[in-house]
PASEBA-1860 file (N, C-alpha, C; in nm, 3 decimals):
! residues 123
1> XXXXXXXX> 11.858/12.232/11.020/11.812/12.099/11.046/11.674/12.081/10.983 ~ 11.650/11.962/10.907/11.525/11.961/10.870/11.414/11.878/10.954 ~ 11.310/11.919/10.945/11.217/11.834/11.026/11.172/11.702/10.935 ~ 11.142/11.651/11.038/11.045/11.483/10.947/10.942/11.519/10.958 ~ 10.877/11.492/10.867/10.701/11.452/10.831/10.658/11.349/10.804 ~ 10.562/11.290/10.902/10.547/11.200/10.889/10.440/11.161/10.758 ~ 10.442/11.047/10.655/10.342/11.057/10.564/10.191/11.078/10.563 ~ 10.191/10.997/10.663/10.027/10.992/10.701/9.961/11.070/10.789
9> XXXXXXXX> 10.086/11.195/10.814/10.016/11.293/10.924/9.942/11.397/10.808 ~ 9.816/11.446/10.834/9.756/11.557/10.749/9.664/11.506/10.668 ~ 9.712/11.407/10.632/9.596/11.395/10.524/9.492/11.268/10.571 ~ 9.371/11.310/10.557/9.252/11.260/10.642/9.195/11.134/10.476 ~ 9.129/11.058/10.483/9.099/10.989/10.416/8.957/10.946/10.442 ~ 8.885/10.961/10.322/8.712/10.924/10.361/8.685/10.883/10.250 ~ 8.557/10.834/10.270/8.486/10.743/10.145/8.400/10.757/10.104 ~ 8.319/10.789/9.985/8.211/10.812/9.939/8.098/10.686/9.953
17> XXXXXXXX> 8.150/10.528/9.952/8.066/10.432/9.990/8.062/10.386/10.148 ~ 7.952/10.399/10.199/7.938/10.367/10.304/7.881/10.169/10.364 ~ 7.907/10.124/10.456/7.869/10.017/10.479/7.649/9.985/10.480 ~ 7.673/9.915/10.415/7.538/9.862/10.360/7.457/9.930/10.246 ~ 7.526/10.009/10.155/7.506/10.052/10.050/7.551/9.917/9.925 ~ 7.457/9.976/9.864/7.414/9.906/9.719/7.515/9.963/9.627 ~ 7.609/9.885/9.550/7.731/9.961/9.454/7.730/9.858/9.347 ~ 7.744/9.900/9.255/7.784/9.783/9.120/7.904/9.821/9.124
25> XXXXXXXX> 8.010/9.729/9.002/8.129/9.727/9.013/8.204/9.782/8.888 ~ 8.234/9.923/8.866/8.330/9.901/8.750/8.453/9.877/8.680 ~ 8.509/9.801/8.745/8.600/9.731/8.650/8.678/9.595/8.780 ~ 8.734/9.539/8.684/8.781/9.415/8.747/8.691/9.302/8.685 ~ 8.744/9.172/8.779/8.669/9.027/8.694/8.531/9.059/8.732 ~ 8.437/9.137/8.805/8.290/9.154/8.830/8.242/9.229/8.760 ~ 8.280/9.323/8.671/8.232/9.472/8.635/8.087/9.400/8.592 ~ 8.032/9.484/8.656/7.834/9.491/8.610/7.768/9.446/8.725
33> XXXXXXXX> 7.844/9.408/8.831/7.798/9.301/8.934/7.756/9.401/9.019 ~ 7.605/9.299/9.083/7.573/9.415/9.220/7.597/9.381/9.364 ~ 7.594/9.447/9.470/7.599/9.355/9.589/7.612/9.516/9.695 ~ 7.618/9.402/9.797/7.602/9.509/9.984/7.720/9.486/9.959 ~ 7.755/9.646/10.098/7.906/9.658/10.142/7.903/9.587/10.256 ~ 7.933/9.494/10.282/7.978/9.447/10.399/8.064/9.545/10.491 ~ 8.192/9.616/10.498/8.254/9.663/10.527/8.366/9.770/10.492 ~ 8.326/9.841/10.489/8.462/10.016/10.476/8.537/10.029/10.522
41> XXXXXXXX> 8.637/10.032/10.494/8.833/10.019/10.505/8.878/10.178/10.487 ~ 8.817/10.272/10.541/8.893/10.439/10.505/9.046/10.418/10.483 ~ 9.091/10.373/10.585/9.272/10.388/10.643/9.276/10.287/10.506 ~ 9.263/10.215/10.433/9.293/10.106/10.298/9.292/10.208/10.159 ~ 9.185/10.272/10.192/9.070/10.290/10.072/9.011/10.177/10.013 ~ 8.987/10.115/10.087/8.895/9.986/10.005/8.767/9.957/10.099 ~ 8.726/9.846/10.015/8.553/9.818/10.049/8.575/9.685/10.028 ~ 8.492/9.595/10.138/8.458/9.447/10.102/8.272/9.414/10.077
49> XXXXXXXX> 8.285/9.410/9.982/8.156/9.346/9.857/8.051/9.212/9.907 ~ 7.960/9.217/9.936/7.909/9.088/9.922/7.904/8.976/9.783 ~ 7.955/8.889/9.785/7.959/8.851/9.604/8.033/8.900/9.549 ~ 8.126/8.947/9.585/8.201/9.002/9.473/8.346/9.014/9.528 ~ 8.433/8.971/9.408/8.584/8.953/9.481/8.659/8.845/9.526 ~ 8.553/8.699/9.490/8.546/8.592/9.571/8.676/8.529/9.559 ~ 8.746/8.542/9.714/8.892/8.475/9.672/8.848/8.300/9.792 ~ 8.989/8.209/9.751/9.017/8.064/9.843/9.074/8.078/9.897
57> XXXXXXXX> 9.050/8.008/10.026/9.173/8.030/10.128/9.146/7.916/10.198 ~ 9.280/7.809/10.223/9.353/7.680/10.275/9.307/7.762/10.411 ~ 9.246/7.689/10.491/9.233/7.711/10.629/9.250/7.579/10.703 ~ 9.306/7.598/10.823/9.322/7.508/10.906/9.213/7.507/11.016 ~ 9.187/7.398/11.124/9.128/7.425/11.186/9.187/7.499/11.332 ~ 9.057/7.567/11.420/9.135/7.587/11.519/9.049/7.609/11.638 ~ 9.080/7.597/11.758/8.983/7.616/11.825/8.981/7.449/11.943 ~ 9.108/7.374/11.905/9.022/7.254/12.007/9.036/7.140/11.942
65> XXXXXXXX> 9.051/6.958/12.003/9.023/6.901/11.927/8.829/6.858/11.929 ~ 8.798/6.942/11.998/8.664/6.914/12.083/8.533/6.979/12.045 ~ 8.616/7.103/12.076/8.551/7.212/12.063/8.564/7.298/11.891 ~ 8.568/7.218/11.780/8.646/7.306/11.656/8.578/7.413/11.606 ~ 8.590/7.564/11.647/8.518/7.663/11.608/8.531/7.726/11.457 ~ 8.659/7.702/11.399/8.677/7.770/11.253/8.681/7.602/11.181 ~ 8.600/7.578/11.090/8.582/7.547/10.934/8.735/7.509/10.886 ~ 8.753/7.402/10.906/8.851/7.349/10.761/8.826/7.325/10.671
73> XXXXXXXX> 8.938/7.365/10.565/8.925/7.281/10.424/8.935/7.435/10.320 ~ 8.884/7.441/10.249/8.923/7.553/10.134/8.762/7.653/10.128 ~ 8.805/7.732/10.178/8.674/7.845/10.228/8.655/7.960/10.129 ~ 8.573/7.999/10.057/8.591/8.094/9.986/8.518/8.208/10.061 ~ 8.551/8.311/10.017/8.479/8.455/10.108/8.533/8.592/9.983 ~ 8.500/8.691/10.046/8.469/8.772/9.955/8.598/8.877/10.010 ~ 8.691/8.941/9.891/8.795/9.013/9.952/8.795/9.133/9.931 ~ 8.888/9.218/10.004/8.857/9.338/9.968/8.866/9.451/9.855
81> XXXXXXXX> 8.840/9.525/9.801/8.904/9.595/9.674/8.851/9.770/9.666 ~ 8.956/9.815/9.585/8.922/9.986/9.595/8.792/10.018/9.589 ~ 8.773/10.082/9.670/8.659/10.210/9.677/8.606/10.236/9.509 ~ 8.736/10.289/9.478/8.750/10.376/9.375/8.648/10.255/9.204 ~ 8.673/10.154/9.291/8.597/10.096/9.134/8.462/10.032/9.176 ~ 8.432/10.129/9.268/8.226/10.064/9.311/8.169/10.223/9.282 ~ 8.034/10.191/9.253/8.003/10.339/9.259/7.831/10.290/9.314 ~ 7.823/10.395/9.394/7.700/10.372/9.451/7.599/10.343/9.375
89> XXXXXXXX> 7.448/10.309/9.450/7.381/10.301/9.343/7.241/10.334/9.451 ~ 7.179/10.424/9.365/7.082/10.543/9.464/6.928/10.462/9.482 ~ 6.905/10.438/9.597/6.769/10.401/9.626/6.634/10.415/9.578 ~ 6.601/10.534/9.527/6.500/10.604/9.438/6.516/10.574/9.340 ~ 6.634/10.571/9.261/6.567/10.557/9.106/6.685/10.402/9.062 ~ 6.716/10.378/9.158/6.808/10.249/9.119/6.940/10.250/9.009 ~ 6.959/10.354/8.989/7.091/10.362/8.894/7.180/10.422/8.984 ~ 7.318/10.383/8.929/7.463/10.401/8.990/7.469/10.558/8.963
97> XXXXXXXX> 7.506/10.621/9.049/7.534/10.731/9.064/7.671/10.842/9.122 ~ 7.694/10.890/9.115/7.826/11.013/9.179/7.773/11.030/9.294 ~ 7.842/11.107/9.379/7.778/11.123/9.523/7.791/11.250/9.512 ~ 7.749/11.349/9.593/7.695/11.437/9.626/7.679/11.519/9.779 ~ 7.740/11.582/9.797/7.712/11.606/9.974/7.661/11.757/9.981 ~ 7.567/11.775/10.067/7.476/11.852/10.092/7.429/11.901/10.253 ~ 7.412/12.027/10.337/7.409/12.046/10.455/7.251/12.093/10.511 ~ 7.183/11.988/10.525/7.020/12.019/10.559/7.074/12.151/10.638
105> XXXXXXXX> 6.888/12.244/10.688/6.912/12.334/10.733/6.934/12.330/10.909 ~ 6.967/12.146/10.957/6.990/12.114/11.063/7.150/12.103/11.119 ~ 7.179/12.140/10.990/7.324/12.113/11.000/7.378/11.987/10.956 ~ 7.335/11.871/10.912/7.341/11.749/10.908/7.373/11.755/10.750 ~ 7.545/11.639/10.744/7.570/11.683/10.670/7.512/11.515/10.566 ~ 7.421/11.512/10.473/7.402/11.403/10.367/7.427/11.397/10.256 ~ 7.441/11.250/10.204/7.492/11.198/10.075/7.367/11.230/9.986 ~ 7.356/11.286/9.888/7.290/11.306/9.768/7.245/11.243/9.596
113> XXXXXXXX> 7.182/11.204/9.588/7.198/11.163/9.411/7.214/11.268/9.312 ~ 7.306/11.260/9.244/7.319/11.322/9.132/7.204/11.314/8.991 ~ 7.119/11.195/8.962/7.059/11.177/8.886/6.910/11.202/8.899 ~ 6.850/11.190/9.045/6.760/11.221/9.086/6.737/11.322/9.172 ~ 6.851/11.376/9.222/6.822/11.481/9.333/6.760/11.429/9.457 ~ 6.743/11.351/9.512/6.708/11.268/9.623/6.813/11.224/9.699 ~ 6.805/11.228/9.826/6.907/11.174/9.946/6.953/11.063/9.959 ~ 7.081/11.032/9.952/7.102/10.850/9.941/7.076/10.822/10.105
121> XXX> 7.117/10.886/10.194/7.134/10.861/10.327/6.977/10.883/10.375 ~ 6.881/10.773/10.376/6.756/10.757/10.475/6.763/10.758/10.616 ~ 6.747/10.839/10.718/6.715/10.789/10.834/6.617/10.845/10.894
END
């Protein structure tokens, strides 16, 4: 008898861009563009961009005829897209960079620059 496996059992998924990091974009209709992460999608692999990605969306209203809490009419906002085509971009010396992970002697494990040797992760 064979067993099932399930797909998504085992394999763990993480992200090299974290939320409120600085990333330009390489490739797609933005490539060169800069902006904040608004938000990290691990379980997606994707990232939503400030500025970047900008899709329309027909919204209705809702909420009441009184009280109308959501915005009608054609709303644009920013959508989500791979990880894989932002690449960070390092605080110290301001260029896009590879990431890097590294284990202070606290145990603490931080993101690194490749170009400068400096810590992307400040706290």
């Amino acid at each position: 008898m064979r067993k099932q496996v399930n797909k998504d059992q085992g394999t763990r998924k993480h992200l090299l861009v974290h939320k409120n990091d600085q990333v330009v974009v390489l490739a797609g209709k933005d490539v060169g563009k800069r902006g904040k992460v608004l938000a990290a999608l691990p379980q997606d692999g994707k990232v939503i961009v400030e500025g970047i990605n900008i899709v329309k969306r027909h919204q209705k209203p809702r909420g009441g005829a009184v009280t109308t809490q959501i915005q009608a009419g054609i709303i644009e906002k920013p959508a989500a897209m791979p990880a894989g085509k932002v690449m960070v971009i390092c605080p110290s010396c301001d260029k896009p960079t590879r990431v890097q992970h590294r284990h202070l002697e606290s145990g603490q494990k931080v993101r690194w620059c490749r170009k400068c040797d400096s810590p992307i992760d400040q706290k």
